[in-house]
N, C-alpha and C positions, 0 to 999 in steps of 0.2 A: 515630449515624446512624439516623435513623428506619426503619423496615421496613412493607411493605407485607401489607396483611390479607389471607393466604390467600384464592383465590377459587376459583369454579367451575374455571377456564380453567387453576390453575394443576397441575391434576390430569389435562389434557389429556395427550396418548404427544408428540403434537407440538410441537417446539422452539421454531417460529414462533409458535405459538398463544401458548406460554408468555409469549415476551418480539419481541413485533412490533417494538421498539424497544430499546434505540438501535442507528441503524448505525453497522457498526464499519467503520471506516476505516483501515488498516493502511498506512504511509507508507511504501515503499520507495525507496530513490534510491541511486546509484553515492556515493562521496566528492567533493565540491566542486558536486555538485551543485544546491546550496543548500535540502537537506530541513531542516535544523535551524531555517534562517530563516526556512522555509516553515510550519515547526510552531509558531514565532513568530509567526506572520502569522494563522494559522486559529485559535491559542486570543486573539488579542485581538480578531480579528474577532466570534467568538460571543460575548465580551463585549460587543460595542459593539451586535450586530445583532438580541442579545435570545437568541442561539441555547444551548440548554441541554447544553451539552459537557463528557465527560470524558474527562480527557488520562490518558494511560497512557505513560510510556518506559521502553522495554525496552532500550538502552544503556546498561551497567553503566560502560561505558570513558569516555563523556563527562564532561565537567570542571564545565560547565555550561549548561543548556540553555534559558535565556531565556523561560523559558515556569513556570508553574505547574501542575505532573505531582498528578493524586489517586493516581493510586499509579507508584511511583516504585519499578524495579527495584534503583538506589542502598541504599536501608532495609533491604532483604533481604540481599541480593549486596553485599560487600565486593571489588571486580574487585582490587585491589592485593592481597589478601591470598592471595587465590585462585592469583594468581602467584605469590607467595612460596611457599604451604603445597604448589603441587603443581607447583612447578616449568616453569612455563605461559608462551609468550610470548604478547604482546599475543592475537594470534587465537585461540589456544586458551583462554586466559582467558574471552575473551568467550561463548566459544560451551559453557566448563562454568560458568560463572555463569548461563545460559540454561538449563543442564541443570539446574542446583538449583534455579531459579527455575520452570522449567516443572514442576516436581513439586507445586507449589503454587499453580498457575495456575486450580484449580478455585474455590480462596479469591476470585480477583478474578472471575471471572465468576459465584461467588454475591454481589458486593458489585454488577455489572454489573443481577443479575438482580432483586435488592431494590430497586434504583432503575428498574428501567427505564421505567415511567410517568413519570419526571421530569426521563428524557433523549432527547435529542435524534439526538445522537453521541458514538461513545468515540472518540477519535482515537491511534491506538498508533503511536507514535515507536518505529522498530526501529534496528538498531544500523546505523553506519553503514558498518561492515563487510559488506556488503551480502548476502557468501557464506554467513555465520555464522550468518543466519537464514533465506535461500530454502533454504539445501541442508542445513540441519539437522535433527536429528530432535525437536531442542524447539521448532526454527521451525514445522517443519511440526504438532507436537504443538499448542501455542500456536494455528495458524492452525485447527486442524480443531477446536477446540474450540471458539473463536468462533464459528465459519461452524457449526458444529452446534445452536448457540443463538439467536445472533441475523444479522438479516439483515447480511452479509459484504460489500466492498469493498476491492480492492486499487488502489492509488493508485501507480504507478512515477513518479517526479522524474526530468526528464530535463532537463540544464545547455544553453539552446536553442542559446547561443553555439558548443559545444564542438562541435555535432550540425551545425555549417554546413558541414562535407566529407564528402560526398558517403557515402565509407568509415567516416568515423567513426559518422554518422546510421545504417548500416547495421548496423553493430556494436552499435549503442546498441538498435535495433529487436530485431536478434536474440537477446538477450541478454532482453527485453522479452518475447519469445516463448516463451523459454524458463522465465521467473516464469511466464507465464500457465500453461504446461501442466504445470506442478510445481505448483503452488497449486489450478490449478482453480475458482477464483472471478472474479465480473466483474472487470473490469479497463480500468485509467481510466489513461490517460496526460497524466501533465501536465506540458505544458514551462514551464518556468518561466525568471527571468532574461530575459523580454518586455521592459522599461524599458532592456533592452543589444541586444537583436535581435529583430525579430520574428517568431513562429513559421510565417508564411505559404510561409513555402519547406519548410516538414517538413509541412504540410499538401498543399502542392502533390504532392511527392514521395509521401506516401503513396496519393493520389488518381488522378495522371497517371503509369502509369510512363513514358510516352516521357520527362516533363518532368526524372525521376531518369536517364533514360539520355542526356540529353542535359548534367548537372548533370555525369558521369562524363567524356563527352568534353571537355567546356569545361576541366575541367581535365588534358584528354589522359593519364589514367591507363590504359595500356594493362598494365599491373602485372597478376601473378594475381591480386592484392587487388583490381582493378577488374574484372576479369574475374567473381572470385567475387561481387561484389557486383551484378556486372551478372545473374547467374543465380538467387540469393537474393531481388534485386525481383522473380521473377517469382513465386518459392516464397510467399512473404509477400503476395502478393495478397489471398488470400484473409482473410491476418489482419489485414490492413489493413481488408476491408468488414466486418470486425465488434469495431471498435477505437473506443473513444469515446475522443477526447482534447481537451484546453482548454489554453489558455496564459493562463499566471500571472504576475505578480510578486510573490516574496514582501516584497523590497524595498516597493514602493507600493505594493499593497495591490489592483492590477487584476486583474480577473480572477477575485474570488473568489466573485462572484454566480454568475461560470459552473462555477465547480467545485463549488458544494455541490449544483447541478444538475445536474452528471453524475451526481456519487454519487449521487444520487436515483434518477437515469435507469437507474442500475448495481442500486442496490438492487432496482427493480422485476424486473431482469431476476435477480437470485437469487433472488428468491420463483418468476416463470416458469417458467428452465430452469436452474438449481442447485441448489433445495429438492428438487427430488423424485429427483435420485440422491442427495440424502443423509438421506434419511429412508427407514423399511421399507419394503417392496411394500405392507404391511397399513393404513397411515399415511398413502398417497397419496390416498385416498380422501376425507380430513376436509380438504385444501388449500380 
């Protein structure tokens, strides 16, 4: 792998200065949500669209991921063995094959940082266990090591079908809210599975809440579960007016001009208002 000739910039204190590029693109999504097909869809897209992307998967447990990973937590991390030698089920497995892998995590973000003039985007496939990496401490290590270097992007996969009651789109939001304030970084929601439904009622809903409070009667849930969710649209308001999201299909292939334009949209806003709580008071100055 070629290497880039030391420069003035690369002697900078600031991380941004270092490496402007690539955005990193961090894939989160519940199970069934369709991220695996979705991370299918975005590395044959930057083949096709010209776009200069490295794929990163961080599921040690998957079988196979239809896609072509430049680094690939598999090579490192043995997940079957790591059950065996420590006695581990499925979730625990995952999440200390993440522990050994994040001890070595600074190896790919100097291979991140030797290229970055010749990328675009790194896109990081996370495990599909979704808990293993928002609430962990090699997730959260992993994430604060990216977002320290290069401009950051978190991406939640939301199944659009699954999100069509009322309850459930709530649950899926709040759970969305809670990645965002555990991670800290912009955040881009994307419904995906648009080719089975369309996302215009999760739009509505986030926009109108009468249009959510009347989505709860129509289906006459007078439940505490609609109750609480009747109380929650009000709380999430405000997370709602500062939520970028697009609808996708990873299936066709719709949808993805508007996603690399969120994360763009996302990117600007971690240079704005994310770079300067994570760089020194002394360092704010050179932005």
């Amino acid at each position: 792998m070629a290497t880039q000739a030391p420069s003035d910039a690369a002697t900078d204190s600031s991380p941004l200065k270092m490496y402007p590029k690539p955005v990193t693109v961090l894939i989160i999504g519940m199970a069934g949500s369709g991220k695996t097909t979705l991370m299918q869809r975005l590395s044959a897209y930057g083949v096709d669209s010209g776009l200069r992307n490295y794929v990163i998967n961080l599921d040690p447990a998957v079988r196979k991921t239809g896609y072509t990973a430049n680094v690939d937590i598999r090579d490192t991390v043995d997940y079957k063995q790591v059950m065996k030698e420590y006695g581990l089920g499925p979730n625990g497995a995952i999440m200390t094959s993440l522990n050994l892998f994040a001890t070595r995590f600074d190896q790919v973000i100097d291979l991140l940082g030797k290229r970055s003039n010749d990328l675009d985007y790194a896109i990081v496939d996370t495990p599909g266990q979704i808990e293993a990496f928002t609430w962990s401490a090699s997730g959260q290590i992993i994430t604060e090591s990216l977002a320290s270097t290069f401009p950051s992007v978190i991406v939640y996969v939301v199944d659009t079908p699954r999100t069509a009651s009322p309850n459930t789109f709530m649950s899926n939001m709040l759970y969305a809210c809670s990645i965002l304030y555990k991670l800290k970084l912009p955040f881009v929601v994307v419904f995906n599975k648009i080719d089975v439904l369309r996302h215009d009622f999760a739009i509505e809903w986030m926009t109108d809440f009468e249009a959510f409070q009347k989505a709860l009667d129509d289906v006459q849930d007078d439940s505490y579960m609609g109750s609480l969710s009747r109380s929650l649209s009000l709380v999430l308001e405000e997370f709602y007016n500062n939520l970028t999201s697009v609808g996708v299909s990873a299936a066709t292939g719709e949808g993805m001009l508007e996603f690399f334009a969120a994360v763009d949209q996302a990117a600007k806003q971690y240079e704005n208002e994310y770079l300067p709580d994570l760089l020194e008071p002394g360092e704010r100055t050179d932005l």
